[in-house]
C-alpha positions in Angstrom: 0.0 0.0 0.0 2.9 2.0 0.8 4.0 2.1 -2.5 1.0 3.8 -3.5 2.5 7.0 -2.0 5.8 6.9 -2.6 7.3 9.4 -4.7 10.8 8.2 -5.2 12.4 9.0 -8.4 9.9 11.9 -9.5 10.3 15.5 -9.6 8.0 17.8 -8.5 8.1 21.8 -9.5 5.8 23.9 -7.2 5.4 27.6 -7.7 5.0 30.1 -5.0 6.4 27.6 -2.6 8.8 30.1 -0.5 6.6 30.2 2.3 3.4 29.3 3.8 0.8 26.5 2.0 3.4 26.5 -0.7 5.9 25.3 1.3 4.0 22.7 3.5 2.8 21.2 0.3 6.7 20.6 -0.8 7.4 19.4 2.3 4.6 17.0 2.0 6.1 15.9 -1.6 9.5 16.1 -0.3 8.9 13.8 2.4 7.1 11.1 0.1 10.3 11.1 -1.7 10.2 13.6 -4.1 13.3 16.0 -5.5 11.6 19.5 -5.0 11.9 22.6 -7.6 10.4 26.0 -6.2 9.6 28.8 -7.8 9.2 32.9 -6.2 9.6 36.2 -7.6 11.6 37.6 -4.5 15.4 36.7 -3.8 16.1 37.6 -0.5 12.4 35.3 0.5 13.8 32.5 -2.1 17.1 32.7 -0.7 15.8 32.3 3.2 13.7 29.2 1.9 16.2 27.4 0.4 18.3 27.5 3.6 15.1 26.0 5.8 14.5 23.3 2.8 18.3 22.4 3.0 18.9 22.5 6.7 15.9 20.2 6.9 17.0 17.6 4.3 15.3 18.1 1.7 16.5 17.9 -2.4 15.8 21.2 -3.6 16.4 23.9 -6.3 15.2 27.3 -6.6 14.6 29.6 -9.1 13.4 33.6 -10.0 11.3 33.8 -12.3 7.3 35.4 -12.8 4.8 32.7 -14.0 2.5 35.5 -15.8 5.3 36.3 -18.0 4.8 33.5 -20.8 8.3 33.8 -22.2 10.4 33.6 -18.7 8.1 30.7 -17.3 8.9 28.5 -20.7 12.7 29.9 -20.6 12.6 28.7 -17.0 11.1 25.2 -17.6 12.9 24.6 -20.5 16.3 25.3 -17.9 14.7 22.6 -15.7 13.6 20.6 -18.1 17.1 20.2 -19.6 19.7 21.0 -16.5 17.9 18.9 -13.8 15.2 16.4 -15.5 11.6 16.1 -16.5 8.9 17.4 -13.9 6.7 14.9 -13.4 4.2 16.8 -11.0 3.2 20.4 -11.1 1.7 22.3 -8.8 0.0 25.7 -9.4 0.0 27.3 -6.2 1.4 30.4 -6.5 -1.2 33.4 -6.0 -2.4 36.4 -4.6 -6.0 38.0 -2.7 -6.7 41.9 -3.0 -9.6 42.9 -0.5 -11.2 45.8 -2.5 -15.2 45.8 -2.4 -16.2 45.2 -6.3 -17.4 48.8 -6.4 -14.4 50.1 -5.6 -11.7 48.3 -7.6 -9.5 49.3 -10.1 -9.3 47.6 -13.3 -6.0 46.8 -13.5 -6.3 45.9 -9.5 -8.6 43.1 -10.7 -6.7 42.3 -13.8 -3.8 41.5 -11.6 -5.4 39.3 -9.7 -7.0 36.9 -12.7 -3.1 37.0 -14.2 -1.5 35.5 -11.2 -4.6 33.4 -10.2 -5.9 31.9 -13.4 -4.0 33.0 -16.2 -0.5 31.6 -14.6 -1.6 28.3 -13.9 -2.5 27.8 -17.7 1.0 29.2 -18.6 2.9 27.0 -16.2 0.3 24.4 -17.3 0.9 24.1 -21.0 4.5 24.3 -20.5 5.0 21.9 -18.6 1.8 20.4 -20.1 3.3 20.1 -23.4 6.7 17.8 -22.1 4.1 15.4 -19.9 2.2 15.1 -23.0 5.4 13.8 -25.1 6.0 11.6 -22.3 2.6 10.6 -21.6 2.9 10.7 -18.2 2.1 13.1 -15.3 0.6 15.3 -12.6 -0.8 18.5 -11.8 -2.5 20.0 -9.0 -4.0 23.5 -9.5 -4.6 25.1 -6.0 -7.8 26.6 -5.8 -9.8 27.8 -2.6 -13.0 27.5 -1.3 -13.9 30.4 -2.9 -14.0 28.5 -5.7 -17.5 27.8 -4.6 -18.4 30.9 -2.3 -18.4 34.3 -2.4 -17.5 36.6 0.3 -17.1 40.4 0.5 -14.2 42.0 -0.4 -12.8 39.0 -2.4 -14.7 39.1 -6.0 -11.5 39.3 -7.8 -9.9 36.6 -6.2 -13.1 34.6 -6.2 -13.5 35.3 -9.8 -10.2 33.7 -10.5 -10.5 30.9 -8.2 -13.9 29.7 -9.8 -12.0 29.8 -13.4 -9.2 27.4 -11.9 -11.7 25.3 -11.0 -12.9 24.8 -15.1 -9.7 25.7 -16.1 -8.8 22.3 -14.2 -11.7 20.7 -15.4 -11.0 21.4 -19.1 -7.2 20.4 -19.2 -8.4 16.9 -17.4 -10.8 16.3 -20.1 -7.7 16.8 -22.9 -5.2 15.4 -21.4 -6.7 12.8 -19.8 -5.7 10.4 -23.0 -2.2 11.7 -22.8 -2.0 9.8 -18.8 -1.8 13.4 -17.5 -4.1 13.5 -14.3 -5.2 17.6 -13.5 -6.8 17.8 -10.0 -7.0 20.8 -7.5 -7.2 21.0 -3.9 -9.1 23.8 -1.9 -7.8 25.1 1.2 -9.8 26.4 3.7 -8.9 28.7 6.5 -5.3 28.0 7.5 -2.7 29.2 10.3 -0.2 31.2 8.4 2.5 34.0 9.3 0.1 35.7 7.2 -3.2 35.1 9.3 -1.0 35.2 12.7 -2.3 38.6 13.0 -6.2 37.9 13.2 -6.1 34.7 15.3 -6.5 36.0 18.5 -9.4 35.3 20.5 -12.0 38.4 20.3 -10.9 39.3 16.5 -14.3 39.2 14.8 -13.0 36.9 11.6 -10.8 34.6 14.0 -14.5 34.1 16.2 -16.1 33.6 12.6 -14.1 31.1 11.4 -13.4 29.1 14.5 -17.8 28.9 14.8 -18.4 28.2 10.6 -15.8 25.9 11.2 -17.6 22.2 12.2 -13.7 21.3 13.2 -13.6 24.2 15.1 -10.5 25.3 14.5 -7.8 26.8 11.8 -6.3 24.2 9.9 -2.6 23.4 10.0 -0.5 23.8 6.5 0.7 20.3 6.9 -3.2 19.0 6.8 -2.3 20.2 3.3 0.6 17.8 2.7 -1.4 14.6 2.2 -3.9 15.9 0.0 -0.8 16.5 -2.3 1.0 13.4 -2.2 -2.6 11.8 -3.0 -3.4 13.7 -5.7 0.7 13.8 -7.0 1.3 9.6 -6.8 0.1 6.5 -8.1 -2.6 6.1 -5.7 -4.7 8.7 -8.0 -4.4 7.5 -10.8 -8.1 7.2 -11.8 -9.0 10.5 -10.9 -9.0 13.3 -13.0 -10.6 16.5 -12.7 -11.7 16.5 -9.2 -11.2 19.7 -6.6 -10.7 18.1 -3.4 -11.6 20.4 -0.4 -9.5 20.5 2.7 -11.4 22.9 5.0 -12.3 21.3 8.1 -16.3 20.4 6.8 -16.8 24.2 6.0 -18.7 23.7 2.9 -20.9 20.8 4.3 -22.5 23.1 6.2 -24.3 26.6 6.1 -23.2 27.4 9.6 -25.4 27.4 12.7 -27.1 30.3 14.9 -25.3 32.0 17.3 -25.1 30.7 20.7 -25.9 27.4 19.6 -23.1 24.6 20.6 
């Protein structure tokens, strides 16, 4: 059964992965067996995450590079592609949220947000897309959200995007599907970041909201994430294709509960 895991001998390229979700997912990958290749945009954040991947044990490259600009990401996984081996599983997770009511934002504001979100994943897709399909072999796991199925104030652009991921994923599973390429996505729900370190503190009004809509009661931790990504990056998926698996504690199985109610 084991063996149904194991990622020993496969090469995994996962963008954003300096930090946070990204990270914990090529840790997750890493530990399965896995020879990791990150992707960020920022040196001095690339440079500190390469030293916590090494001093941990993990096989890892880095490299700079922007995954909306179509030329540098197929210059870049070309490089890879040719200098350290064929990626066998990619995973789109690099992204970004701008909290502007819809009446408010900017064009280009919103713009941004679908590039990184949506359009990215469908450049880093068919690049590496187009050597799985030569091969006729391989993974990818677009991370969405669960905005991908809800809406929420302040987030339209980024649920806009998210939402697209979701058929973007769909649609490449239904053409590559003949090629052995298997395109899945995982949701995240609420996790316990550096980033959300600020707002968990009992009494903040979103930390109280998301402890309650929770059934787990609780934030997840960014190693819940880890398994969901060795499933969906080994052997033991095989047979599924287009699927969004949610990892949110049971917050969309539910539409909540009155207040005061345990």
């Amino acid at each position: 059964m084991n063996n149904l895991f194991n990622l020993e001998g496969k090469r995994a390229l996962i963008t954003g992965a300096t930090h946070g979700l990204g990270m914990a997912m090529a840790k997750g990958l890493g530990d399965a067996g896995a020879e990791l290749i990150i992707n960020g945009t920022t040196p001095s954040r690339m440079e500190k995450a390469l030293d916590e991947y090494k001093s941990e044990g993990y096989n890892i490259h880095g490299f700079i590079f922007d995954v909306t600009q179509e030329e540098k990401a197929e210059e870049y996984v070309d490089k890879i592609e040719q200098s350290i081996g064929p990626i066998d599983i990619l995973v789109n997770n690099a992204g970004i949220i701008k909290r502007t009511p819809l009446k408010d934002m900017k064009v280009e504001d919103y713009r941004k947000v679908v590039d990184v979100d949506l359009v990215g994943p469908f450049i880093m897709a068919q690049k590496v897309g187009n050597y799985m399909i030569k091969r006729k072999s391989g993974k990818i796991i677009n991370i969405c959200s669960m905005m991908t199925e809800l809406g929420r104030d302040t987030v339209g652009a980024y649920a806009a995007a998210k939402g697209g991921l979701k058929m973007l994923t769909k649609n490449l599973a239904i053409e590559w599907a003949k090629y052995n390429i298997q395109v899945n996505g995982i949701g995240p729900g609420y996790f316990a970041t550096s980033q959300t370190e600020p707002i968990r503190k009992d009494g903040n009004p979103l930390h109280e909201f998301i402890k309650s809509r929770t059934p787990a009661g609780k934030w997840g931790d960014p190693s819940d994430l880890a398994g969901s990504a060795v499933f969906l990056a080994s052997k033991a998926s095989d047979f599924i294709n287009g699927h969004i698996l949610y990892v949110d504690g049971g917050i969309l199985a539910t539409i909540g509960k009155p207040a005061g109610e345990d």
